[in-house]
N, C-alpha and C positions, 0 to 999 in steps of 0.2 A: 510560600509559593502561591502564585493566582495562577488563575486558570487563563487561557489567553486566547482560547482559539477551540473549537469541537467540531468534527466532522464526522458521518457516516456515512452507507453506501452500503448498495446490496447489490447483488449479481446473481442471473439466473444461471444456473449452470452449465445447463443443455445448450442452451443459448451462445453462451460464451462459449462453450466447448464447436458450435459450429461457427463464429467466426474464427477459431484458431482454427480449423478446420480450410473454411473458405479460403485463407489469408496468411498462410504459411508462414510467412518475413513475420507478422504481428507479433508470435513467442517471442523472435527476439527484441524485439522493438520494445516492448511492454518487460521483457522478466531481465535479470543476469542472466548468466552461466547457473549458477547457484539455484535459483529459485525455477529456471525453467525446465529443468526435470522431475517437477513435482507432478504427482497424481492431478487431474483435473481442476476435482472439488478445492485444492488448496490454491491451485493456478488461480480458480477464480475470486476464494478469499485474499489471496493477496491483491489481487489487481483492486478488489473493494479497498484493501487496507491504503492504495494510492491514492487512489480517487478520495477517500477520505484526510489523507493526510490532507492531499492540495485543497481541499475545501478549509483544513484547519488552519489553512496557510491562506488563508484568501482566495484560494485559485488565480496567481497570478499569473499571466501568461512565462512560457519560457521554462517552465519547467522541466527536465530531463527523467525520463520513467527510471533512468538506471541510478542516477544519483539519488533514488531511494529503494533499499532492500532489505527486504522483509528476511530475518534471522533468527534460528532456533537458540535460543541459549538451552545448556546441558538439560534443566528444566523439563527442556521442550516450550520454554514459553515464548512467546514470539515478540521483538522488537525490532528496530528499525536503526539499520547505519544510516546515515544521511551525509552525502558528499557535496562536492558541485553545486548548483542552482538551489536546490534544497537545502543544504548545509546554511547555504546564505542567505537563504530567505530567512531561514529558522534564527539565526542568528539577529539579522535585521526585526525580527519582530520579538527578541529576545526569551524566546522557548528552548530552555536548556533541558526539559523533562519532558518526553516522548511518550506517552504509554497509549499500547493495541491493542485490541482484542479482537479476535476471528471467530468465528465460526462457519458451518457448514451444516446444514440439514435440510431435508425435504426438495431439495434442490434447489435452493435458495444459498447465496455466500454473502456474510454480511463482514461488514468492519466497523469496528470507533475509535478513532483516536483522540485523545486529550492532549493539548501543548498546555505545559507549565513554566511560567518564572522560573 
C-alpha cells in the first residue's frame, strides 16, 4: 500500500456550535440522520474529519457532505462510508484504505485522514 493523499482540519467548537446555531438547515446540510444528533464537540470533529477527507481527495469541487459519513464501528473507532461523488472520486484516484482519526479537546476538533492504495 502507498499512501496517496493526507488531510487535516481543525474546528473550533464554540464557533461551530454558533454557526449551527445562526443557520439552522446547516445540520442538515453538513451531517446525515446519523451523525446529526451527536453532542457538539463530535459534530464538530466530524465536519473536521470532511474537510479533511476532501483535502485528501484534492478538494475537488462537487463534492456531497452526505456522501461521506463518519461511523462508529462496535470499537467505537471511527470510519468513513463513502457513497456518491466521494465514493468516485476515491475510486478515480484509487484509495481503497480510509483511515481517521478525531479528537476533541480544549475546544478545539481536529481530524486526519490517510488514503491508501
Amino acid at each position: 500500500m502507498a499512501v496517496i493523499g493526507v488531510g487535516i482540519d481543525v474546528v473550533d467548537v464554540a464557533r461551530f456550535g454558533e454557526s449551527l446555531a445562526r443557520t439552522p438547515a446547516l445540520r442538515d446540510r453538513l451531517f446525515t440522520a446519523g451523525e446529526a444528533s451527536r453532542p457538539l464537540a463530535s459534530l464538530a470533529a466530524r465536519f473536521a474529519a470532511k474537510e479533511a477527507l476532501a483535502k485528501a481527495l484534492g478538494a475537488p469541487t462537487g463534492l456531497a457532505w452526505h456522501d461521506a459519513e463518519i461511523v462508529s464501528e462496535d470499537t467505537g473507532r471511527p470510519r468513513f462510508e463513502m457513497r456518491g461523488t466521494v465514493a468516485a472520486r476515491a475510486e478515480t484516484l484509487g484509495a481503497h484504505h480510509v483511515h481517521v482519526s478525531l479528537s476533541h479537546d480544549a475546544g478545539i476538533a481536529s481530524a486526519v485522514v490517510v488514503l491508501e492504495t
